[in-house]
N, C-alpha and C positions, 0 to 999 in steps of 0.2 A: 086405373090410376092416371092422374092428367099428369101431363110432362112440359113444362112452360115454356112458350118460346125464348126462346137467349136473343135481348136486345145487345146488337152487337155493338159498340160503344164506337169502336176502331172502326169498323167500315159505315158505322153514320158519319165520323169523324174525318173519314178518310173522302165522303161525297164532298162535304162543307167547306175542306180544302180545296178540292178540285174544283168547285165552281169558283172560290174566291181567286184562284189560279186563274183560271177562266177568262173571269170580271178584270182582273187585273189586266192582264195580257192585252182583252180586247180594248179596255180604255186607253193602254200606252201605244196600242194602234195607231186609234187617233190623235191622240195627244202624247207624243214622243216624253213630252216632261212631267208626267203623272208618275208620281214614285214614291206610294208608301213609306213611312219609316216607323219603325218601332223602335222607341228607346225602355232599356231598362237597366235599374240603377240595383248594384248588387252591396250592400254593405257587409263589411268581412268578408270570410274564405269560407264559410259552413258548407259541407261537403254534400249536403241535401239540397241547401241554394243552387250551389253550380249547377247539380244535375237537371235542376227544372229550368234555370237558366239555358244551359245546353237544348231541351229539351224547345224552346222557345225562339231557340236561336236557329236549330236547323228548321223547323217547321218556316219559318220566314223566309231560309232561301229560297227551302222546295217552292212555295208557292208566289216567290220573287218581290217581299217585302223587305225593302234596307232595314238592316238590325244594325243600333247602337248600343255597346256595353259600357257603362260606366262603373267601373269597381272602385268602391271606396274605402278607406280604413275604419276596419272597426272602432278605431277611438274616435271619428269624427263626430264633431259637434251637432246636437239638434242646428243651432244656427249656420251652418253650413250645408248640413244635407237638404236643407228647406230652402239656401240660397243657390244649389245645381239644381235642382227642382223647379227652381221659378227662372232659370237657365233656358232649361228645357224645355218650358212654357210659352217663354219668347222664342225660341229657335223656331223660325216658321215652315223649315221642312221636316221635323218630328210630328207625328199627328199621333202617337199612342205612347202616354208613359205610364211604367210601371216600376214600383219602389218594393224590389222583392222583400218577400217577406216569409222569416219573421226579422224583426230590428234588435239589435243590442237593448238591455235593459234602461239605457240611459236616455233614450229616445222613445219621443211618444207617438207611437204610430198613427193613431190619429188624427194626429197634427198636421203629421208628413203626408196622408192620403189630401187631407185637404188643404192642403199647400198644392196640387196638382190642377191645372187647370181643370175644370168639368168637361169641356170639349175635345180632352186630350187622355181624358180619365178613363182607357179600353177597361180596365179592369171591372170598371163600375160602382166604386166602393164611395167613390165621394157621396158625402151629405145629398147634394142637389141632384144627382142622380140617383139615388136612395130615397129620397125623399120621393121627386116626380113618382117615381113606379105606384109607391104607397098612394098616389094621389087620385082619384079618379079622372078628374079631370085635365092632367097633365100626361106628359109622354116624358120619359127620362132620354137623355142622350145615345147612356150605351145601359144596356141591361149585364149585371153581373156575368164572369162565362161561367161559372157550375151551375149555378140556376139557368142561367140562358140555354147551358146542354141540358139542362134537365128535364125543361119543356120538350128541346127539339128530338128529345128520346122519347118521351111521350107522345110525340105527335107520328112520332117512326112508326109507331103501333096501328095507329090508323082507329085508336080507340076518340069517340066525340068526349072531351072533357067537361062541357059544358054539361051542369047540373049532376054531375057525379059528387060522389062524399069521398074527401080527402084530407090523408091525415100527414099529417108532417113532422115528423119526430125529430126534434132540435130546433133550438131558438139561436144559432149561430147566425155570423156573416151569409151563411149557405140557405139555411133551414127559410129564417125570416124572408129573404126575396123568393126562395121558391113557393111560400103560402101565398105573400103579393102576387107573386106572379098567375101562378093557379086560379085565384078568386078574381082576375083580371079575365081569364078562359071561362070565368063562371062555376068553377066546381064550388063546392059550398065545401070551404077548407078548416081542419083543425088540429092547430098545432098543439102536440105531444113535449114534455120535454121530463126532463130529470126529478123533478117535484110532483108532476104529474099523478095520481092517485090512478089505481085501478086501469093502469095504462093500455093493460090487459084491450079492454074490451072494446076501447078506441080505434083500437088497431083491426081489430075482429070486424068492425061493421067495414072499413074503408074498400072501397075500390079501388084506389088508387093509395100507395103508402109509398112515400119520401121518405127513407130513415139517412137524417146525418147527425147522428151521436156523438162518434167516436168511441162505441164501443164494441169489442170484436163479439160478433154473433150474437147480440143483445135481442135484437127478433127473432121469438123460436119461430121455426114453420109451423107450429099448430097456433100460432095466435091469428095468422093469415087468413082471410076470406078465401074460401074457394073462388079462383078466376081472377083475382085483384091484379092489377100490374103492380109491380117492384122496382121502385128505382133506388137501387142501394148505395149512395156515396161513401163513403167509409170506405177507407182501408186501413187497416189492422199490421202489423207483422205480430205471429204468434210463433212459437217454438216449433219447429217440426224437423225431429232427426233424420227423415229418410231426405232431406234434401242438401245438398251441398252447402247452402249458407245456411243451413242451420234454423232457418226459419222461412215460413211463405206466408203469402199474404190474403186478408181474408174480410170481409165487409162489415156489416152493424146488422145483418141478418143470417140465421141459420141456412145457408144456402141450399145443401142437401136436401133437406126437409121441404123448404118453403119452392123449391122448384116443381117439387109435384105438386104442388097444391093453387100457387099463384098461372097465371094465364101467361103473365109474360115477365121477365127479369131480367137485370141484369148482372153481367159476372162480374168480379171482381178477382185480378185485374183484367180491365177489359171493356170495360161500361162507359159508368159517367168520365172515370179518369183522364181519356184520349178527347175527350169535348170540349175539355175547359180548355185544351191549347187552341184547338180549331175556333174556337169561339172567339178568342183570343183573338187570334187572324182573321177574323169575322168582323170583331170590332175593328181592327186598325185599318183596315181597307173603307170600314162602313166614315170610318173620323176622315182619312184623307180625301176619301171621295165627298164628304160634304164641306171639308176646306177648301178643295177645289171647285166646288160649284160655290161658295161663300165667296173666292178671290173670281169668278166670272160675273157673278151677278152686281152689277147696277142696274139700280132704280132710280132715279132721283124723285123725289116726294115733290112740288115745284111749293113754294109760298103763295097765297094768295094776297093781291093786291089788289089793293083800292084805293085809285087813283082820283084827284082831285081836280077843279079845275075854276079860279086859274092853278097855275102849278105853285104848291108853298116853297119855302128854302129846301132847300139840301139836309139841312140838319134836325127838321122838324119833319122831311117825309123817312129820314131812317131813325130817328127813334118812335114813330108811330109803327116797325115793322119789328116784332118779334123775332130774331134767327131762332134757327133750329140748332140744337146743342150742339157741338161738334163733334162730339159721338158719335151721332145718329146719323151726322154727314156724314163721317170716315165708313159707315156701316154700309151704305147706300152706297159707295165710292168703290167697297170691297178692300179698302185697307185692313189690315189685321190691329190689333191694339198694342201691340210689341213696335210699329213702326210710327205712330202717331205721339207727341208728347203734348199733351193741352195748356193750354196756356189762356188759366179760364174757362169760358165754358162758350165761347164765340170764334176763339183763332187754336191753331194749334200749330207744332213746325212736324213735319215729313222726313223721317227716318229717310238715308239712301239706302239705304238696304231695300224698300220696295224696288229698286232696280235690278237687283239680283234676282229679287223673286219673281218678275216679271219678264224675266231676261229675255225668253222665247216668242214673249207676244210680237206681230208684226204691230207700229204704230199708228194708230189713229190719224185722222186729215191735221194738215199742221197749216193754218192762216194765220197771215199776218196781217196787221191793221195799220196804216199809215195814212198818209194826206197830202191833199196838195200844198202849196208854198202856205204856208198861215199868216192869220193877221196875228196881233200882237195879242187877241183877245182868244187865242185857239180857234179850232175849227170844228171841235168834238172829239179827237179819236178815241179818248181814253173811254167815254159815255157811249159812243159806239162799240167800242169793243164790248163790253159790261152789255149794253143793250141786243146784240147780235149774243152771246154769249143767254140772256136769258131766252129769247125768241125761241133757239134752237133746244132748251133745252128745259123750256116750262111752258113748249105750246107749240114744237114741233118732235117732244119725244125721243131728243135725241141725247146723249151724251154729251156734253159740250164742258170745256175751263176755262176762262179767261185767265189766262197770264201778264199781268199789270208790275209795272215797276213799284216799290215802295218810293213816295213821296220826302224830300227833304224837307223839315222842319220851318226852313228857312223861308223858304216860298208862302209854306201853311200860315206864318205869320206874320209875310212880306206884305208882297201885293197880289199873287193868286189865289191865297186862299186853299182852301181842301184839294185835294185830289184824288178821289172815291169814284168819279165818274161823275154824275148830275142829277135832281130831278130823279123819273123814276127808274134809271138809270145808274144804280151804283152798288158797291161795295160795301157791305155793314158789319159791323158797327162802324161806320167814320169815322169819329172820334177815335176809336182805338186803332184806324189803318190809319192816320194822318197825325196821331202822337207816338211815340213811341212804338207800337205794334209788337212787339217781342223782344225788341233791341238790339236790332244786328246795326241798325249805322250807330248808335253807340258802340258797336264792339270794332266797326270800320274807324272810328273815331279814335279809341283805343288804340289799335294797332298802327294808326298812320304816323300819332303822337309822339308812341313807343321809339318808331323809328326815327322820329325826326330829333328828338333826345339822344339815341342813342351817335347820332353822326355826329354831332356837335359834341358830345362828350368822349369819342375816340378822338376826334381833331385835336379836343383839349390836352389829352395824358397825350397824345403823340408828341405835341407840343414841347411837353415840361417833364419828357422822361427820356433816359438815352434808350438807346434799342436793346439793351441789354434785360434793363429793369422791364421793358415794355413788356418783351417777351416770357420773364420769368413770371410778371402777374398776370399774363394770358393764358400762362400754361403753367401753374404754380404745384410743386410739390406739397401732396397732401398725404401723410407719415411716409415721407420719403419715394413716393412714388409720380413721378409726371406722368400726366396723358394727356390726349388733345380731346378736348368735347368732342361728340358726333357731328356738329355742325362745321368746327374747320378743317373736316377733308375734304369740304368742295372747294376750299380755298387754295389748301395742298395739293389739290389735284390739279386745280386752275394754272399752280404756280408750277406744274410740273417737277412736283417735289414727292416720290412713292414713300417716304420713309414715316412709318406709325410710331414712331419711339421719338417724344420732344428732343431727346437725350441726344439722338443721332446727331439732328440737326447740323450744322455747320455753323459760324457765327453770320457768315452771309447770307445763309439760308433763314437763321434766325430772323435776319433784319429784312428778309423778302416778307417774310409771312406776316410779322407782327405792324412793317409801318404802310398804312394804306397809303399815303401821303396824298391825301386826297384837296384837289384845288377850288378852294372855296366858292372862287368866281363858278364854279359848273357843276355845284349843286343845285338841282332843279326840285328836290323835296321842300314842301314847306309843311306847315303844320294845319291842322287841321279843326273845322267847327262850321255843327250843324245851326247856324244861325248866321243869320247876313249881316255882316258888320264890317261896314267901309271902312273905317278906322283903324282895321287887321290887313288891309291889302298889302299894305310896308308898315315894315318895323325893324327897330335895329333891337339884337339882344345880344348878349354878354356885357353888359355895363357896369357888374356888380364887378368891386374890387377883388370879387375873389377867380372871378372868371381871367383874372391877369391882363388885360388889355385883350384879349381876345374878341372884338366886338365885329360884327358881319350884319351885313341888310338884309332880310327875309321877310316873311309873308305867310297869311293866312289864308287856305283855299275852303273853301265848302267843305265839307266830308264827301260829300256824292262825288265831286270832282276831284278826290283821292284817287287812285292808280289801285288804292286797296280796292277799292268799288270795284271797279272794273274787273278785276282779277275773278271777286266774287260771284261776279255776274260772267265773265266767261268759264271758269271753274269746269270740270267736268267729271271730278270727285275731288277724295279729300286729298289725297296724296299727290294730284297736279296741282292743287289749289297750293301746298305746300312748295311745291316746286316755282312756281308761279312769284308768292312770295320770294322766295329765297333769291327770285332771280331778275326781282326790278331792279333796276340800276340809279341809281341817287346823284350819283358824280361820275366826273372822271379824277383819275389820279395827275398831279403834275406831267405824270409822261405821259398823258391819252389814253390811259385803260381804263375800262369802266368798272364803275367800283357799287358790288351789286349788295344787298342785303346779307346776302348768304357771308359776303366778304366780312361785314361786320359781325357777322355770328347771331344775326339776330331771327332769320328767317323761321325753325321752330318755334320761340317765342312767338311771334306776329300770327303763325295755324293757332295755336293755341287759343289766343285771344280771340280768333276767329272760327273755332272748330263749332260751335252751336251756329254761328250764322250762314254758315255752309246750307245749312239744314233749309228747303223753305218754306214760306207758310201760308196756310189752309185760310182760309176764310169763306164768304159766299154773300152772294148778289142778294137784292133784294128781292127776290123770285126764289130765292134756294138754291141755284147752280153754285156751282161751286168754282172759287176762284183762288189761283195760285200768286201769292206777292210775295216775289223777290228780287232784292239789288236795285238799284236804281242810280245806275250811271249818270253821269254829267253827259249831256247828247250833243255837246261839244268839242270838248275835247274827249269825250270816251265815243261807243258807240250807241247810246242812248235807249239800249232795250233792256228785258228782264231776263235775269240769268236761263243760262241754258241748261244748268239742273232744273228748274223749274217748269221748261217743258220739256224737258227728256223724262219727268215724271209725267208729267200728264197726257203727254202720250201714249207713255205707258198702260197708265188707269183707264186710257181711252181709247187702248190698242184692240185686238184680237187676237186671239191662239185657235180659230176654228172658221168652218162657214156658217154657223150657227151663231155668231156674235157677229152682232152691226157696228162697223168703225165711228170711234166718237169722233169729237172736233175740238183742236185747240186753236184757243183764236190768243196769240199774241199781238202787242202791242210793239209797234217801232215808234221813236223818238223825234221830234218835229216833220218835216216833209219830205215826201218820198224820198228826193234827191241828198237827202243828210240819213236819216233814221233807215229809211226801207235800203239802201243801198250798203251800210253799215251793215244789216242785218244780213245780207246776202252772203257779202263780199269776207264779211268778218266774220260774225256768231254762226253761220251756217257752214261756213271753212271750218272754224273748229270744233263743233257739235257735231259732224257729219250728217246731221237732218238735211231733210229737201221736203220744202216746203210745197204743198199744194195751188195756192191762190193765194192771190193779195185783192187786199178793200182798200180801195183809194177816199177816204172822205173828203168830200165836197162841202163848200156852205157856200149859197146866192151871194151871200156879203163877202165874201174873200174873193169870189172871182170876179166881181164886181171890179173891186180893186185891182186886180190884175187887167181888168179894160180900162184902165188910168181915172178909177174913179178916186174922189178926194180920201186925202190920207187919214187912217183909224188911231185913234190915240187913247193908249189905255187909261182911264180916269175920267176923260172928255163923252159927252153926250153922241151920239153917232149921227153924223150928217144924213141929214134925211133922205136923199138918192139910195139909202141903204134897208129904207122900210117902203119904198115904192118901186113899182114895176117898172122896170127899164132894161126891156129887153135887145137893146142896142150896147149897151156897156156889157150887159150879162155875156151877151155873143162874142164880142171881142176880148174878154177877159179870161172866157174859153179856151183859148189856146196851153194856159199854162196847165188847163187839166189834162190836154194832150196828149202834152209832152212829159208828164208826167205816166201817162198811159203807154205810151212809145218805151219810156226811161223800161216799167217793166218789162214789158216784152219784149226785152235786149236780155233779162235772166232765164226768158224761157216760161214767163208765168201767166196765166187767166187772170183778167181783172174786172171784180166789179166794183163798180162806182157808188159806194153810197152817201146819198144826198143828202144830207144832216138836215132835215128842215126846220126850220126857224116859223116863228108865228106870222110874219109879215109876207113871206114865201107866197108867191101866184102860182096855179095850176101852171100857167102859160110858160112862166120859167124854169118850172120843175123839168115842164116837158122840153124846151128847148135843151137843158143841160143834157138831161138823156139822149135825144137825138144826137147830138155834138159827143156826146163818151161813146155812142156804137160807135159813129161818126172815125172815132180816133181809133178804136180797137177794143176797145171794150166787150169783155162777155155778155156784161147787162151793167144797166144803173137803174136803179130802187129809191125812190124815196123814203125817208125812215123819219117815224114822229118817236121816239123810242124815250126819249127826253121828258114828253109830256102822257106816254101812255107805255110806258116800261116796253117790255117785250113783245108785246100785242104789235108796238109800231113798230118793231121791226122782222115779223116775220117773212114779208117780202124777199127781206136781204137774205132772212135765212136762207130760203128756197132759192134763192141766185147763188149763196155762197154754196150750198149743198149740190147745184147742179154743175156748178163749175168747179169742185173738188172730184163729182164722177169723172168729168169729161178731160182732164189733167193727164200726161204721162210724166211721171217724176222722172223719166228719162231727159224730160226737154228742158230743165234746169240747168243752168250752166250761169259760171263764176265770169265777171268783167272783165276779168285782168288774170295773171296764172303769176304766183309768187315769186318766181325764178328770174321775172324780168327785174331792169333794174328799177331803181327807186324814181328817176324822173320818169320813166314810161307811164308805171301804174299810175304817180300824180294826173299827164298829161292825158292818161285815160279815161279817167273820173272824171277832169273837167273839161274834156271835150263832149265824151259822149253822154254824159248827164246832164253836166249844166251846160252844154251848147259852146263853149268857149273858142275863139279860137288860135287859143294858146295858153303858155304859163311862165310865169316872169321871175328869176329866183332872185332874190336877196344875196351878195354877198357870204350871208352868213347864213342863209338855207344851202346854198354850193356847200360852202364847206362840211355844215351837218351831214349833209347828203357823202359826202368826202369820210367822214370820220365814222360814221354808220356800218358803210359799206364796209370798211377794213376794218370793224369792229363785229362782223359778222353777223349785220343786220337787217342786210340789204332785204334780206328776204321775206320780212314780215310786214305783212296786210297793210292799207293805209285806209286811217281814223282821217280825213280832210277838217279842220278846225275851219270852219264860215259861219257867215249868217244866214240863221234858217228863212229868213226875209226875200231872198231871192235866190234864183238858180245862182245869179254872180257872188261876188263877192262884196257886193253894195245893196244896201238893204231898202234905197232907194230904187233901182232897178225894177219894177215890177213884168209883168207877163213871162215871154221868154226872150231873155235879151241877146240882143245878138254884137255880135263885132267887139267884143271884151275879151282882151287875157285877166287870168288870174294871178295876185300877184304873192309868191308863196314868201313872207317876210322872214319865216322861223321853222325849224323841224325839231319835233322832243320825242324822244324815244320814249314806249311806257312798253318795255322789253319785259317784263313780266306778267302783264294781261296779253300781250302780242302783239303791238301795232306801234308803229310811228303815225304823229300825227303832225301834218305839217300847218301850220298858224296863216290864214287867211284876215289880216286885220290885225286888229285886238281884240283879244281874249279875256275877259275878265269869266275869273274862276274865284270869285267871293264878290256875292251879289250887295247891292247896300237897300237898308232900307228906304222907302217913301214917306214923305211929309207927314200921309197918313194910313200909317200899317193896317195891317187886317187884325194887327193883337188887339186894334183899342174895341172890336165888337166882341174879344172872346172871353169869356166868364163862365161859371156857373151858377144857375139855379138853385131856387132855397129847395130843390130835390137836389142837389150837387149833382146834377147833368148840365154835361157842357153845353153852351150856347152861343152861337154866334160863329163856328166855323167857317162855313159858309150858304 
């Protein structure tokens, strides 16, 4: 008599955990932040639920996979359970859900399986992984776990499945993937079921027999082939008085019988049962380890380019360039689909949550791109960035983002035109980065407006109501109960007033809180519009008879040169961005205290309308790199670069978590000339970001330093004097100096600088090479010439490999800040403009004394300084060219912008609403009988 072997269900069960244990352990080795999680979703209380739920939930610690329970109410709605479902889908450290089951009658459980992401689907049951298995030429995600232990009990045996005959009794969830699975191993499989005729004799040939029926002892053991393996899943409870509960439990095969006769089985309990958890725990480790290599890996695919020559418009070489869907970009990037929102199928905006999820990575090389003094015509930086930006990263294989400011409106249909970069050189679509692009300076526009309304209409009821009424409509009994909103207890608090009950109040306490009594002469808000219109610079409003004589002079600034900009662009999430608003200051009040947003109650309002522009957005070069646009400050009076959430992601996306990932490279962009934008970036966005940057790029162009050797003056509109298309390497040399000093300026932060040479078509070898000698000359790492303009990324690979070699040779140690906050407010001025722009001194106005006066005992002394000049020269005369020497600076005005963080004290005039020219850039812009734009630039 043969006596079959007992496949042991629990100690195959018990291996499969221990290696997953194993696997686990050893990955969070190396990677401290690898951590499993299982979620599963229990609806009702059913007393069988729990127990597999338990059963699910200790199996996870032992082998050290985080378990979430979600228990829901059995009356919950199909629409509800399908929206914790698609919860959990997004939650990007869950990697396995499960919707136990069975469901209430009200709900359709196949609905709910496939409501569950595929990638997240351990259990297996989804369509698309049900499907793959069935498919030959596909691979499903996760394979079911009772079928999946099914196999792995069959392979325990060490029996070859390949070309055996196999029967399968049951056409369940179970039955069907273990024939798939089987006739995947090659056995030549046949499934048995309840209709089944002569079932008898099916059974009788098989070698291998899967019974999952559901019925107790349904396979006698004389129907068994002598030798067959048994994999019995079923479990039964049947009646049996010799046992304490009154019943035990028993399979869909004669067991007694069929174990003398089969070669090997299993028991019940004891078999398949303990597999399907292990398996279970098979999958969730198998989904988070392939999440985790999905959030390591970039690729970037590059676009191919075909470049023309002479070079066409700007607008005619990026609608000849197809992008790649944004999808495909976010996929290649390693962003998850939970953190990306499209916007179209070209841009999309950047969840902050990728920063939690990346929280561990050290970051990627962080370059800045800046320039020497410019001509009024630029000097490239933005086309170099973009072009450096593809080199690196469609033809040296590396990682790389261009972080680019979004373009004002205003300029797009002034007199500069686009701002995408150049040639083959830019950002695409254009047209959608230079119009509109998702709409955050509409939503800056928004909230700048909100504000400027809102001051002018508290002035007004302060006016025309006693403090009594003011108060009661501030804080108005609604069915008899007063509260204060959540925004005026920063004003209570300000006012040193503890009491939460309006009721308390006192009547003087009333009349603190409710009259700002704010002095109109020293409100510095004005209202706001993305479009240049000189005839908004001054205006008087309140004129209508109903505004009661209340009428006041004010003004129209840019939207980019909003203080909202600025905020957005220094931002560091949402909840400082909040605070930020709340806490610009718009006036002072009659007695000298500054009267800030939050004062008016408006500062949640103003997040709101800004909580999507917070977010920033995804685009890509005309090579396929991928490029971040957000914010774009006034480089003026803000500090002229692209927010610092924006590369606080991308150096994220661009960081590492091991020595097996190579650091990418973010190359942002700073705001006119080194001495205004790169010094801003240091002094300011790097103070509050807490990055430290690797290297800076200095761009150079022949024509501008020309100019700085007092060659004839450039006028935008005007034909360029010809000394500027011939060799003349005597102007070239002595114009040289202001790249110097601009070389000098950086390495007073501590930073490597290479010089790249923007080359222009009229450019001689002989001056290329002179500029070079004269940048080692000054301190320079290297200078590169870069055709990058007229042959995309090819021309600037050069620069890549100097910027690549001077980000290894860097110690972020050697960074170091100008000036240290704690000094006072004339110091840091006198600092900037000695040791940047050469000065030798600083001249105050009157009424910058006093600013400076009223600042400091308004507890302000201590924030950064934004310098308001012309980017025209180191001085403050835009005349002035090379490095001028024997000039004070003369500070005429200081404005607090105390809610981005900086004073910015006024060098000149300041115009903050540009006007148009005679002949705008709108009269070329149109569309095509394709309704494609034309004519941007």
């Amino acid at each position: 008599m043969t006596v079959a072997r007992i496949i042991d269900g629990k100690d195959a069960a018990l291996s499969v955990r221990n290696k997953v244990k194993q696997d686990i352990a050893s990955l969070k080795s190396k990677y401290p932040h690898y951590a499993p999680c299982l979620a599963v979703v229990q609806v009702g209380d059913k007393q069988d639920s729990s127990v597999y739920v338990r059963m699910k939930q200790k199996a996870a610690k032992e082998i050290g996979i985080k378990f979430i329970q979600e228990n829901l109410p059995e009356s919950i709605s199909q629409a509800d359970l399908v929206r914790k479902v698609k919860e959990l889908n997004d939650n990007y450290y869950v990697h396995g859900i499960i919707v136990q089951m069975p469901l209430p009658n009200h709900i359709d459980e196949g609905l709910v399986v496939e409501a569950i992401d595929p990638k997240k689907d351990v259990d297996g049951f989804h369509a698309f992984n049900i499907g793959n298995m069935a498919k030959k030429s596909t691979t499903p995600l996760f394979l079911p776990c009772t079928p999946k232990g099914v196999i792995h009990l069959l392979r325990s045996t060490g029996t070859e499945i390949s070309g055996k005959k196999a029967v399968v009794l049951g056409r369940s969830d179970i039955g069907t993937p273990v024939a798939s699975l089987l006739t995947a191993e090659h056995a030549t499989v046949t499934i048995c079921h309840s209709r089944t005729k002569d079932i008898q004799s099916y059974i009788s040939e098989a070698d291998i027999l899967v019974v999952a029926i559901g019925k107790p002892e349904f396979v006698k053991g004389s129907w068994i082939k002598p030798g067959a393996i048994v994999i019995d899943v079923g479990t039964n409870p049947i009646e049996d008085t010799t046992k304490k509960s009154g019943i035990r439990l028993v399979g869909d095969v004669e067991y007694t019988v069929a174990s003398s006769v089969a070669s090997a089985i299993t028991p019940v309990p004891g078999g398949v049962g303990p597999m399907t958890v292990a398996m279970l725990m098979e999958n969730t480790h198998i989904s988070a380890e392939r999440w985790f290599e999905q959030s390591r890996s970039r690729r970037i695919t590059p676009l191919p380019l075909i470049v023309q020559s002479p070079v066409p418009q700007d607008i005619e070489i990026a609608r000849s360039q197809t992008p790649k869907n944004i999808a495909n970009l976010c996929n290649e990037l390693g962003l998850i689909t939970s953190e990306v929102e499209a916007y179209g199928t070209a841009k999309a905006k950047i969840s902050l949550d990728v920063l939690k999820r990346l929280g561990h990575r050290k970051d990627g090389h962080y370059v800045v791109v800046t320039g020497i003094t410019p001509t009024p015509l630029g000097e490239g930086k933005s086309t170099t960035t973009v072009g450096l930006v593809q080199a690196l990263g469609a033809h040296l294989d590396k990682i790389a983002f261009a972080c680019v400011r979004q373009p004002s409106q205003g300029p797009t249909f002034g007199i500069k035109g686009g701002a995408a970069g150049g040639g083959y050189a830019q950002v695409i679509p254009m047209d959608e980065f230079n119009l509109h692009l998702t709409g955050d300076l509409h939503a800056v526009t928004a909230a700048n407006n909100l504000l400027a309304a809102a001051i002018d209409a508290r002035m007004f009821h302060e006016n025309t109501q006693t403090n009594k009424g003011l108060f009661n409509r501030l804080c108005p009994a609604k069915k008899g109960v007063r509260t204060f909103a959540p925004v005026m207890f920063s004003r209570l608090k300000k006012l040193g007033i503890e009491k939460t009950d309006p009721n308390d109040l006192t009547v003087e306490e009333q009349a603190k809180f409710a009259r700002l009594d704010i002095d109109p002469a020293t409100i510095t808000w004005q209202r706001g519009l993305d479009t240049n219109d000189r005839f908004l610079r001054k205006i008087t409003i309140g004129q209508s008879a109903t505004e009661k004589g209340q009428e006041r002079t004010t003004g129209f600034d840019i939207c980019v040169a909003s203080e909202v900009m600025a905020v957005l662009a220094l931002a560091t999430d949402l909840k400082d961005m909040r605070q930020r608003l709340g806490n610009m200051v718009v006036a002072s009040s009659k007695a000298g205290d500054p009267v800030t947003a939050d004062d008016i109650g408006i500062g949640g309002a103003l997040t709101v309308l800004m909580k999507d522009a917070i977010k920033p957005n995804l685009m890509q070069t005309l090579e396929g790199t991928p490029t971040i646009v957000h914010a774009g400050p006034f480089a003026n009076i803000a500090h002229g670069n692209s927010s610092v959430l924006a590369d606080k992601i991308a150096l994220k996306l661009a960081g590492t978590d091991g020595d097996d990932m190579e650091p990418g490279y973010v190359v942002t962009e700073a705001g006119f000339g080194a001495d205004m934008g790169m010094e801003k970036f240091f002094d300011i966005k790097c103070r509050i970001s807490g990055l430290v940057p690797n290297a800076v790029v200095l761009v150079a162009t022949i024509r501008a330093l020309k100019t700085h050797g007092n060659g004839p003056e450039i006028i935008a509109g005007k034909p360029l004097p010809e000394v500027y298309s011939q060799e003349n390497l005597e102007l070239l040399k002595e114009g040289c100096c202001n790249l110097a000093q601009h070389i000098a300026n950086a390495k007073k932060f501590g930073m490597p600088v290479v010089v790249a040479i923007n080359r222009f078509t009229n450019d001689t070898d002989a001056e290329i090479n002179l500029v070079r000698e004269m940048s080692l000359a000054a301190g320079a790492n290297d200078a590169v010439a870069c055709n990058h303009w007229a042959e995309g990324g090819l021309g600037a690979v050069d620069l890549g490999k100097a910027v690549i070699k001077a980000c290894d040779a860097t110690s972020k140690e050697d960074f170091k800040f100008l000036y240290e906050l704690d000094t006072p407010i004339e110091h840091k001025i006198e600092t900037i403009c000695r040791d940047i722009y050469g000065a030798d001194g600083v001249e105050y106005s009157d009424l910058a004394k006093e600013k400076i006066a009223t600042y400091t005992r308004q507890g302000f002394g201590s924030l950064p300084i934004c310098m308001a000049k012309t980017q025209y020269s180191f001085s403050h005369d835009p005349k002035l060219k090379g490095v001028p020497k024997g000039f004070k600076v003369p500070i005429r005005d200081i404005r607090a912008s105390v809610g981005a963080g900086f004073l910015y004290p006024l060098v000149g005039e300041m115009s903050t609403m540009p006007g148009l020219p005679t002949r705008p850039c709108f009269f070329d812009v149109d569309l095509n009988d394709e309704g494609q734009v034309i004519g941007l630039f």
